[in-house]
C-alpha positions in Angstrom: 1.1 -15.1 11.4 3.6 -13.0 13.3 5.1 -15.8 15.1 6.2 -17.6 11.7 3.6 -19.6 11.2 1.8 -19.8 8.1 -2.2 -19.2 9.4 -4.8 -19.3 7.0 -5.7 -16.9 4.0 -7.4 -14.7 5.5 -5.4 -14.5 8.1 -2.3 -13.6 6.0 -4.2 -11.3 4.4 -5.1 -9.0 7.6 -1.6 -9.3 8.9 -0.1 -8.3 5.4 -2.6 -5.2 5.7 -1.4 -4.4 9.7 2.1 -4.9 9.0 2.2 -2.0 6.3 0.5 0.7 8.7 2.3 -0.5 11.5 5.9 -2.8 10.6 5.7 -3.1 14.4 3.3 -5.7 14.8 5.6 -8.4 14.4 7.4 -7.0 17.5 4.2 -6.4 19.6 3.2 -10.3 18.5 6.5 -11.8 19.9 6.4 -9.1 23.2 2.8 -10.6 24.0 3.9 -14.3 23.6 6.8 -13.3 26.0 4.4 -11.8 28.0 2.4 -15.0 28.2 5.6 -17.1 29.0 5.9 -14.7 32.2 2.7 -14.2 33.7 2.1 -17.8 33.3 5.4 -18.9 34.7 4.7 -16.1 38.2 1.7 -17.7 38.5 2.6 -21.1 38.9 6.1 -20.4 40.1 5.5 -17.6 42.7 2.0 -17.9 43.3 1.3 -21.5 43.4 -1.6 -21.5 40.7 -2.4 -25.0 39.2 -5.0 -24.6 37.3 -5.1 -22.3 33.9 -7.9 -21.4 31.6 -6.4 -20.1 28.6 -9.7 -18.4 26.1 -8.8 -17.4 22.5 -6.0 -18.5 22.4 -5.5 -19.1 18.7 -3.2 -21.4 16.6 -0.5 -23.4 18.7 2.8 -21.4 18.6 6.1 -21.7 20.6 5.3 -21.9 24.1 2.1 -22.9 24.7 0.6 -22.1 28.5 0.7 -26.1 29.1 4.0 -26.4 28.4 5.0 -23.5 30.1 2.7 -24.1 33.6 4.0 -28.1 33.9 7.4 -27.1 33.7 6.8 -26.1 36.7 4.9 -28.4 37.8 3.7 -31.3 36.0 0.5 -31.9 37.4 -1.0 -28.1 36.6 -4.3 -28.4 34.9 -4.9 -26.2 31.3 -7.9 -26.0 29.7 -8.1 -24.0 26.3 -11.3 -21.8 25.0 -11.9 -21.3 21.5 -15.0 -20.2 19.6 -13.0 -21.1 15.8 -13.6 -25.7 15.7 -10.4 -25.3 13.3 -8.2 -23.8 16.0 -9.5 -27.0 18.2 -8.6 -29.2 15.9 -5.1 -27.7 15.7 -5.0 -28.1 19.4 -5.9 -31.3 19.9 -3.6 -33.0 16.7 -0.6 -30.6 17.8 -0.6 -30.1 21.8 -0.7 -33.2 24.5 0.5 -32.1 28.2 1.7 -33.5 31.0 -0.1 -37.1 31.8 0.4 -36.2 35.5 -1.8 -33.1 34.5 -4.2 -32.1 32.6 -4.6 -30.2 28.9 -7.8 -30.4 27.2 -9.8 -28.2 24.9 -13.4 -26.4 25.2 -15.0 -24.9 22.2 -16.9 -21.9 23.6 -17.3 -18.1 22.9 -15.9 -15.4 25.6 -19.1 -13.5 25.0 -21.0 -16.3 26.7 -18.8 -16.4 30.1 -21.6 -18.4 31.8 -21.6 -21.1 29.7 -17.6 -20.8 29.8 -17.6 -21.6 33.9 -20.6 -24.1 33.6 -18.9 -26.3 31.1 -15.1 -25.6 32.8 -16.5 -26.6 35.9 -16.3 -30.3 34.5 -12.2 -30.2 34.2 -11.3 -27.7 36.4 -12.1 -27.5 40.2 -13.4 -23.8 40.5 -13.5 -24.1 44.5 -9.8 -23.7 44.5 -7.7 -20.8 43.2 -7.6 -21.0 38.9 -6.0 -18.2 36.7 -7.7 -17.1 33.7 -5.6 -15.8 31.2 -7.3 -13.6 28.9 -4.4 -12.4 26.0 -4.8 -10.6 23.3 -8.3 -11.4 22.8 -10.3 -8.6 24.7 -9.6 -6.3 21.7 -12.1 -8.1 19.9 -14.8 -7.8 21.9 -17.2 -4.8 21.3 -17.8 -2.2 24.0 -21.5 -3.1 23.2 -21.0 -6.6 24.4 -19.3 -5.6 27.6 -15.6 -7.0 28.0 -15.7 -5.3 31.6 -18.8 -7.8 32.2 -17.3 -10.6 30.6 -14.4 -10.1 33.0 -16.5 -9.8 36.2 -18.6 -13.0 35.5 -15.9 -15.3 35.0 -13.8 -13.8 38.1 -17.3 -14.1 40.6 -17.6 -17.8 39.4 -13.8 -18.5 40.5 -12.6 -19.0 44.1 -11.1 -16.2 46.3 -7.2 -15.9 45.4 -8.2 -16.5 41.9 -6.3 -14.1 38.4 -7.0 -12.6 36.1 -4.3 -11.5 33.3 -4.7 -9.8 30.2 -2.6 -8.4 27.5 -4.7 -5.8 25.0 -4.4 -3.4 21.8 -3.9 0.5 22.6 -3.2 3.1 20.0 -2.0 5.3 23.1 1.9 5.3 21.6 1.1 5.6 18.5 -2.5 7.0 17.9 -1.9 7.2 14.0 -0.1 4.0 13.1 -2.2 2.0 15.3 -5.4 3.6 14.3 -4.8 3.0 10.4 -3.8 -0.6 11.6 -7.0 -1.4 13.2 -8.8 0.3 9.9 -7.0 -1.9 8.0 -7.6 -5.0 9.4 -11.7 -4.8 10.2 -11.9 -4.0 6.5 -10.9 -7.3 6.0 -11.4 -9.2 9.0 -15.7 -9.3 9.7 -14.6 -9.7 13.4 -13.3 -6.2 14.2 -10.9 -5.2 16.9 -11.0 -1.9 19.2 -7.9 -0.4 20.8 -8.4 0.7 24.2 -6.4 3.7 26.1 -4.7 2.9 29.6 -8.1 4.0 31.6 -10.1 1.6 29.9 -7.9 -1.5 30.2 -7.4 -0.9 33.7 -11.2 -0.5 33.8 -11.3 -4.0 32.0 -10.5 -5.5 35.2 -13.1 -3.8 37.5 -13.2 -4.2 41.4 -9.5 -6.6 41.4 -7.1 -5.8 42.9 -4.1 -5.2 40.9 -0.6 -7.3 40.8 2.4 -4.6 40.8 3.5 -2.7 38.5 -0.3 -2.9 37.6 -1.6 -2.4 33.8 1.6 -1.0 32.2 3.1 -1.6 28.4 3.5 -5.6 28.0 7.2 -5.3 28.1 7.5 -3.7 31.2 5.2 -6.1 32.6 8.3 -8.0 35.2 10.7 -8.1 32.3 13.1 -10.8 32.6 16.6 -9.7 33.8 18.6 -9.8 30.5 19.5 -5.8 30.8 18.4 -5.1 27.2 15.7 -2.4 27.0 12.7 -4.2 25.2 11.1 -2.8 22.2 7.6 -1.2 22.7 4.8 -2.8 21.8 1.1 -0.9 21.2 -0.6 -3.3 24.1 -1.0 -2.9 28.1 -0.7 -5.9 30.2 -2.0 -6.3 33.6 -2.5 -9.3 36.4 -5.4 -8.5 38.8 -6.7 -11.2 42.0 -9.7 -12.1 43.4 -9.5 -10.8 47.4 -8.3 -13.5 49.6 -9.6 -13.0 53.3 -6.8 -10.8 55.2 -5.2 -13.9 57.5 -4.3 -15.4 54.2 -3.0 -12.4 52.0 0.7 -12.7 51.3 2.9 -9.4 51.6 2.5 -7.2 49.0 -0.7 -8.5 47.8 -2.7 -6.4 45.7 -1.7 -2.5 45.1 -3.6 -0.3 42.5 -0.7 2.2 41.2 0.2 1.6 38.0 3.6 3.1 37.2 2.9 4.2 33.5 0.1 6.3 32.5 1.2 5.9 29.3 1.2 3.7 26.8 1.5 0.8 23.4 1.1 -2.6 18.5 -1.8 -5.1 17.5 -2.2 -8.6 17.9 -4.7 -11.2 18.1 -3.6 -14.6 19.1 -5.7 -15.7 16.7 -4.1 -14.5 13.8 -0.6 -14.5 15.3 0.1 -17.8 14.5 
C-alpha cells in the first residue's frame, strides 16, 4: 500500500489505521524498498552471491530482488517464499526473470524453516554460498515462535560464506507513535506484528558475524552517495555471514560493532504494496 499500489481491503484498511498514528510509514515503506535495492545489489555486486531467497516478500512493487540481482548478473538464481497463494499468483502473472537465470516461486511459511530449505534445495544449490533475504517480515513473527530460531535453521542449512539480511520494525525513535501504530494495526490485521529494540534485532541474527556498520537504522545502512541526509525510518537493518574458513575470508570480513545504539516506522512487505 505504501508503495502506490492499491493491495487488497484489508490491506488498505491497516495501512489507513498506521498512517494516522504514524504519517511516517509511507517514508519507512519506501527507505526499506531502498534498502532492499542495496543489500541486494552488495551482495551480488561486491560479494559475488548468485543465488537469493527472498521469504515474505509480499505484492510485486518497483524493484523486485530478481530484477535487481540479474542486472548484475543475468544468470543469479531468485526464488521467492510466501505463505499468502494470492501473493503467488501475483508473482507468477507479474514477474518473469532473466532466462539465463532463474526466478521461481515457493509457497511456504517462515515458521516452518525446515520445510523452507528441504523444498529450496530443489532450485537452489545450498552447497554453494546463497543469501537469504529476510525484509520486513520478522516483525510478524511472535517471540513465542522463535524468529532467532527461524534464523539459525535456515543459516545451518546454507553453505559457509552464506547471508543473512534483514530489515525489521522498532519503536526505539519513536516509542509512542510506533507503539499506537502497531495497536492499530493487530486490531485489524489477525496476524499481529511486534517491534523489536536494537538488542533484539541484533540478537535476531545470533552467532553471525556481522557486515559493517552492523544492525543500524535502514537508512544508514551503506546509503548511496547522493549527499542528502535520508529521512528516518522506525526499522534496523542488518547483513550478517556464515564463517568462511580463515584462508578464504576477504579483508574486513565480519566485525560486530554496530555504530548506532540507537534507533527507528512500520512496514510489512506484505501490505506495502
Amino acid at each position: 500500500m505504501w508503495l502506490g499500489g492499491n493491495g487488497f481491503a484489508a490491506d488498505r484498511l491497516a495501512a489507513q489505521q498506521v498512517t494516522r498514528c504514524r504519517p511516517e510509514v509511507v517514508t519507512a515503506a519506501r527507505a526499506n524498498r531502498a534498502f532492499l535495492a542495496r543489500v541486494v545489489r552488495y551482495l551480488a555486486a561486491e560479494r559475488g552471491i548468485r543465488q537469493f531467497l527472498d521469504i515474505g516478500p509480499g505484492l510485486p512493487a518497483p524493484g523486485n530482488t530478481h530484477q535487481i540481482a540479474q542486472t548484475v548478473d543475468p544468470s543469479c538464481r531468485v526464488l521467492y517464499v510466501d505463505n499468502d497463494p494470492l501473493v503467488l499468483t501475483h508473482a507468477r502473472v507479474l514477474l518473469s526473470g532473466d532466462p539465463r537465470g532463474a526466478c521461481d516461486y515457493l509457497e511456504a511459511d517462515l515458521r516452518e524453516p525446515q520445510a523452507i530449505l528441504k523444498q529450496a534445495g530443489e532450485i537452489l544449490d545450498f552447497t554453494r554460498p546463497a543469501a537469504v533475504l529476510l525484509v520486513a517480515i520478522l516483525h510478524f513473527i511472535r517471540d513465542a515462535d522463535d524468529p532467532a530460531g527461524i534464523v539459525q535453521t535456515l543459516m545451518g542449512g546454507l553453505a559457509p560464506g552464506s547471508f543473512a539480511a534483514i530489515s525489521h520494525l522498532t519503536a526505539d525513535l519513536a516509542p509512542g507513535p510506533v507503539t499506537s501504530g502497531v495497536a492499530a494495526y493487530n486490531s485489524v490485521v489477525p496476524v499481529g506484528i511486534t517491534a523489536r529494540s536494537h538488542a533484539q534485532v541484533t540478537a535476531l541474527l545470533g552467532g553471525l558475524s556481522l557486515v559493517p556498520p552492523g544492525v543500524v537504522p535502514v537508512t544508514e545502512w551503506r546509503p548511496s552517495a547522493s549527499g542528502q541526509h535520508p529521512e528516518a525510518a522506525d526499522l534496523f537493518a542488518g547483513l550478517a555471514v556464515t564463517a568462511l574458513p580463515r584462508r578464504m575470508r576477504p579483508p574486513g570480513f565480519g566485525g560486530h560493532a554496530s555504530r548506532h545504539a540507537r534507533m527507528q516506522p512500520p512496514i510489512s512487505r506484505a501490505t506495502a504494496a
